[in-house]
DRENMAR-694309 format. One record per residue (C-alpha): x, y, z; residue number from 1. Coordinates in Angstrom, 2 decimals. Layout:
(atom (X; Y; Z); NUM) ...
END
This chain:
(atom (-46.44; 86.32; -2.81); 1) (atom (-43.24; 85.35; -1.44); 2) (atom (-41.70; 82.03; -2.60); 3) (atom (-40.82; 79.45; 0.33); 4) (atom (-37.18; 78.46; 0.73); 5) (atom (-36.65; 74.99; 1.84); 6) (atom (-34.87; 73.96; 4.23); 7) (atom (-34.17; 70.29; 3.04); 8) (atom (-30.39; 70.57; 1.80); 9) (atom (-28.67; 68.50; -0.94); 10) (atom (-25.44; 66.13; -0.49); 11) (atom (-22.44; 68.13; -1.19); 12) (atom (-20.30; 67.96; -3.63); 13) (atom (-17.37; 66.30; -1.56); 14) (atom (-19.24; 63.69; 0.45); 15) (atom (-20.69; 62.74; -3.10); 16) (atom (-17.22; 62.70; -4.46); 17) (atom (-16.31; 60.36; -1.34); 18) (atom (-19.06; 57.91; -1.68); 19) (atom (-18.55; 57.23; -5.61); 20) (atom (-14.63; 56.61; -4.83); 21) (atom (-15.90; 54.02; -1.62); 22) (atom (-18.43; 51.96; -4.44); 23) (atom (-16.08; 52.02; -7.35); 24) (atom (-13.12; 50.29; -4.59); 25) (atom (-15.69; 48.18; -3.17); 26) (atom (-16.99; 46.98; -7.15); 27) (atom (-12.96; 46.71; -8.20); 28) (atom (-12.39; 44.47; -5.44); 29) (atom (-15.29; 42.61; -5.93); 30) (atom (-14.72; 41.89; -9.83); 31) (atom (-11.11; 41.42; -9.54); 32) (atom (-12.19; 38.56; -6.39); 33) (atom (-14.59; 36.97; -8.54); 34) (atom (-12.15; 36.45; -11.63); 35) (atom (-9.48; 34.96; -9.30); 36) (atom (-11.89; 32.73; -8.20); 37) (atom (-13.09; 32.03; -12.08); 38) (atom (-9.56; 31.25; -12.96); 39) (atom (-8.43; 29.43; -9.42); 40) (atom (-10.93; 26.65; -10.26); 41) (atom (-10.73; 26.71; -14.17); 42) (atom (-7.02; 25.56; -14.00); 43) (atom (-8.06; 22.57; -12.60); 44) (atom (-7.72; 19.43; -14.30); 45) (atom (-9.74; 16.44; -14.44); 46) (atom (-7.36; 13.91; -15.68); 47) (atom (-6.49; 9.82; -15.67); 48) (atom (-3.37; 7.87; -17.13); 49) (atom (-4.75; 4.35; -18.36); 50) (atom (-1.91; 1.79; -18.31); 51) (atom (-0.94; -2.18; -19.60); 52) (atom (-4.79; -2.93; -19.97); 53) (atom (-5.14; -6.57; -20.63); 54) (atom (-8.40; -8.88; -21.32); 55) (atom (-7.88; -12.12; -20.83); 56) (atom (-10.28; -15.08; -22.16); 57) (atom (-10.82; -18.91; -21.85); 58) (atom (-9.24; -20.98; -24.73); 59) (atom (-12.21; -24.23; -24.46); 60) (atom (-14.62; -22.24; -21.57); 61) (atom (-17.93; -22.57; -23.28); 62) (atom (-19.62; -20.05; -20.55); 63) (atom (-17.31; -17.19; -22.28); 64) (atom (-14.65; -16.85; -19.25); 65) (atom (-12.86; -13.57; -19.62); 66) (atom (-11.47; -11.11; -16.83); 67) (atom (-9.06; -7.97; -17.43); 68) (atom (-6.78; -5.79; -15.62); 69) (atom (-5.83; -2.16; -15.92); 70) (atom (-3.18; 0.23; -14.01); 71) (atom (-4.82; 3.58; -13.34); 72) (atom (-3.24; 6.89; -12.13); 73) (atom (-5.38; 10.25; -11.34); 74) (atom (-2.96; 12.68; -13.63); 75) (atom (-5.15; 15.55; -12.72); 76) (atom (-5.99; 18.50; -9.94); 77) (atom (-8.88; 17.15; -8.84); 78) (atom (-10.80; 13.69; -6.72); 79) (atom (-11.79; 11.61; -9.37); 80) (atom (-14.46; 8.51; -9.12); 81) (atom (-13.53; 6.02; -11.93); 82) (atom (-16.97; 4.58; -12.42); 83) (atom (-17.09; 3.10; -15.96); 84) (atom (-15.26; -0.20; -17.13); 85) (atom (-16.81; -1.17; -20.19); 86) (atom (-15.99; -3.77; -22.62); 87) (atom (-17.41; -4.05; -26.58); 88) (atom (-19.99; -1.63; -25.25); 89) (atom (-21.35; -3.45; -22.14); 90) (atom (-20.19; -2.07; -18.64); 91) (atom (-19.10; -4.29; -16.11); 92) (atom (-20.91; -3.88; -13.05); 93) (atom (-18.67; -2.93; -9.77); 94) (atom (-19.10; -5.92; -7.80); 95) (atom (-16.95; -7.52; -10.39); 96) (atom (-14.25; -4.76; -9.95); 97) (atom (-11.48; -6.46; -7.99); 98) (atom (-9.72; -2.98; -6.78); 99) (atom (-6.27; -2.79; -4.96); 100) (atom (-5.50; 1.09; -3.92); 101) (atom (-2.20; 0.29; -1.83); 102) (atom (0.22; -0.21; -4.68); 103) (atom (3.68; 0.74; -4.56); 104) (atom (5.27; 2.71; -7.06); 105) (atom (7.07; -0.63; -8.61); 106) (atom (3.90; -3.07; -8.22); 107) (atom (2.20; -0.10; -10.47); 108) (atom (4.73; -0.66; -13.18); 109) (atom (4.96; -4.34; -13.15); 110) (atom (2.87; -6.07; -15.95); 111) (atom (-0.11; -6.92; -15.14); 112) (atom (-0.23; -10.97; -14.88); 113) (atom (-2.52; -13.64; -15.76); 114) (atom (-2.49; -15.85; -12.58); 115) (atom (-4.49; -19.23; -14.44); 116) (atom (-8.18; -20.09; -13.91); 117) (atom (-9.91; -21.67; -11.03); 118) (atom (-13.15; -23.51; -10.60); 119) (atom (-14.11; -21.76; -8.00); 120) (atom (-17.30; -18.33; -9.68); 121) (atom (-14.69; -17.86; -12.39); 122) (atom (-12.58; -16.57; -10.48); 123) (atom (-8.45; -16.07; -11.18); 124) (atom (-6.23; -18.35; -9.17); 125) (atom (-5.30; -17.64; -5.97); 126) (atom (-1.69; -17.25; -4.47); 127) (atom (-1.88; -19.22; -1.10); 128) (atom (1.21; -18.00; -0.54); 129) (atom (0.32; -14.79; -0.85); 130) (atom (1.37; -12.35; 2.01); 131) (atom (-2.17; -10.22; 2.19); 132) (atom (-3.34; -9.64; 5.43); 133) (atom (-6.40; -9.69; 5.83); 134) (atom (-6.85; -12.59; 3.45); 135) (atom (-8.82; -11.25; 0.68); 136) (atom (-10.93; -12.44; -2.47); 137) (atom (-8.37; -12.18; -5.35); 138) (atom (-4.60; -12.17; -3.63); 139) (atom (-1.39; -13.51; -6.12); 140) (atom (2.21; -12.15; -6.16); 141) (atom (2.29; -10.29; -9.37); 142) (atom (5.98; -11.08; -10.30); 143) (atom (5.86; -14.50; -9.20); 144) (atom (9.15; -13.80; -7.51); 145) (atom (8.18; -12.68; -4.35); 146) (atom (10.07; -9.21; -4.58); 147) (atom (6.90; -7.07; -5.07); 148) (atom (3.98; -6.66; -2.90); 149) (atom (1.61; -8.65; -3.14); 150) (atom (-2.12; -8.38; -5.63); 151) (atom (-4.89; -8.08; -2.54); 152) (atom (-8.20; -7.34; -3.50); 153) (atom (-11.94; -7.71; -2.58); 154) (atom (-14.64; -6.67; -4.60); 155) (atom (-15.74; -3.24; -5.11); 156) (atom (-18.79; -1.51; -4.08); 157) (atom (-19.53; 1.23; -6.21); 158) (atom (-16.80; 3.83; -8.29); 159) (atom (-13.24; 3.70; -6.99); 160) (atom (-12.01; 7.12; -5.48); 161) (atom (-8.51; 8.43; -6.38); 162) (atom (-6.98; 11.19; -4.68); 163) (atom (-4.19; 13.25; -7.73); 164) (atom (-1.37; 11.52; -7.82); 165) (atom (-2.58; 8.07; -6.50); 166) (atom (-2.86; 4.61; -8.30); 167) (atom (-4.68; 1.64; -8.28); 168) (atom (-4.62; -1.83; -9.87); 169) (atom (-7.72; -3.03; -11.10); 170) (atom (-8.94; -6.45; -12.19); 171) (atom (-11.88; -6.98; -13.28); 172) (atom (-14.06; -10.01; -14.47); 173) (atom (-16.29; -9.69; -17.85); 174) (atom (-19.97; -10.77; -17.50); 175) (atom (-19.82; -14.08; -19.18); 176) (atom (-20.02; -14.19; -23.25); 177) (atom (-19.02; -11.11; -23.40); 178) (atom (-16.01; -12.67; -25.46); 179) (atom (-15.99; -15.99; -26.60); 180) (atom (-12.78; -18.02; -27.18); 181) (atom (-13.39; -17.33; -30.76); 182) (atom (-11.93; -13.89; -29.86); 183) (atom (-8.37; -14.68; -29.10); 184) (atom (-6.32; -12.51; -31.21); 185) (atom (-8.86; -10.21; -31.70); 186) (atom (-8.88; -6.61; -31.06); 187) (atom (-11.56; -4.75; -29.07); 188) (atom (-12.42; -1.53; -27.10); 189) (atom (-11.98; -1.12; -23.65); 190) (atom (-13.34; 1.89; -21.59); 191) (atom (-12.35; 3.11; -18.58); 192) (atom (-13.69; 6.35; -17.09); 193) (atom (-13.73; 8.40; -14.66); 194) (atom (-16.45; 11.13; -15.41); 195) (atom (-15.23; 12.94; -18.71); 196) (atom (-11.63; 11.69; -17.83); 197) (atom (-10.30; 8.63; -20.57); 198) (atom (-10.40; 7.87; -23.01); 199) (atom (-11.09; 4.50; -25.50); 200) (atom (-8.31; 2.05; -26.00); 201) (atom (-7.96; -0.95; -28.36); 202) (atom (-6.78; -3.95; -27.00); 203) (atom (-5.95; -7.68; -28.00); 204) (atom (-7.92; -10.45; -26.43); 205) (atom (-5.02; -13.07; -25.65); 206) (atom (-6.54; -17.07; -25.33); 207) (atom (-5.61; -18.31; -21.49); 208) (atom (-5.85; -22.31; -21.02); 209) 
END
């Protein structure tokens, strides 16, 4: 019998040649793309700076008055949401976060004030001649000089954004007995986060009449 040749023919040898070369370029490309990217976003930081923290609390306030203030810069690459402010363990919820995100560059560095109590929710006193416009809940001039801008603040809403590079000034108001004037002179924790960013500090409770 005679044996059938088929016609069906096989790649050849250069065209295979051609197509491996085409797949192992197109692969590269793709690996070496995928570890830029790997690398592009694993440089980025997530980062905050935590400055002059200071808790505040009433000397003879039997209700356990207390409010604190903290300068916060976003050191890092990336957005960050600082959404924890917590105090002996117990977090302080945002609507008593007094936030001011327009600070200069020298109302950033100035110490961060104790303005005296008012009667009015436990609130801090109020500068009436304080130049923030709109008027706003917690306003004072934070050298009592007049050569800085102004404290203007409302309350906040929920975590405060911060761009990298940008600062805010935040005061914020302790739920009360939280601390007790039996505190003054007494060292506790303070949190602030944003995320994973922070870290703990320790800070002395100064008595306010």
């Amino acid at each position: 019998m005679k044996t059938k040749l088929s016609k069906k023919r096989a790649i050849s040898t250069v065209l295979t040649t051609v197509i491996i070369l085409v797949s192992s370029v197109v692969l590269g490309s793709g690996v070496v793309l995928y570890g830029t990217s790997l690398f592009q976003s694993g440089v980025l930081t997530e980062s905050i700076s935590v400055t002059g923290v200071k808790v505040w609390v009433h000397d003879s306030d039997t209700n356990g008055l207390a409010w604190g203030a903290a300068a916060i810069r976003n050191t890092g690459d990336k957005v960050l949401s600082v959404d924890k402010i917590q105090i002996r363990g117990a977090d302080i919820p945002f609507s008593q976060w007094y936030p001011d995100l327009e600070v200069s560059t020298n109302l950033f560095q100035q110490a961060l004030n104790f303005t005296g109590w008012t009667s009015a929710a436990g609130l801090l006193y109020n500068d009436v001649a304080s130049a923030c416009s709109p008027a706003t809940v917690l306003q004072f001039d934070m050298d009592g000089a007049g050569s800085l801008d102004d404290f203007c603040a409302d309350a906040a809403t929920g975590p405060i954004s911060l761009s990298p590079g940008s600062s805010a000034i935040v005061y914020f108001k302790l739920t009360n007995g939280t601390l007790t004037s039996l505190d003054s002179g007494v060292n506790t924790g303070v949190n602030i986060f944003a995320g994973k960013a922070g870290a703990p500090q320790s800070i002395t409770v100064q008595g306010k009449s």
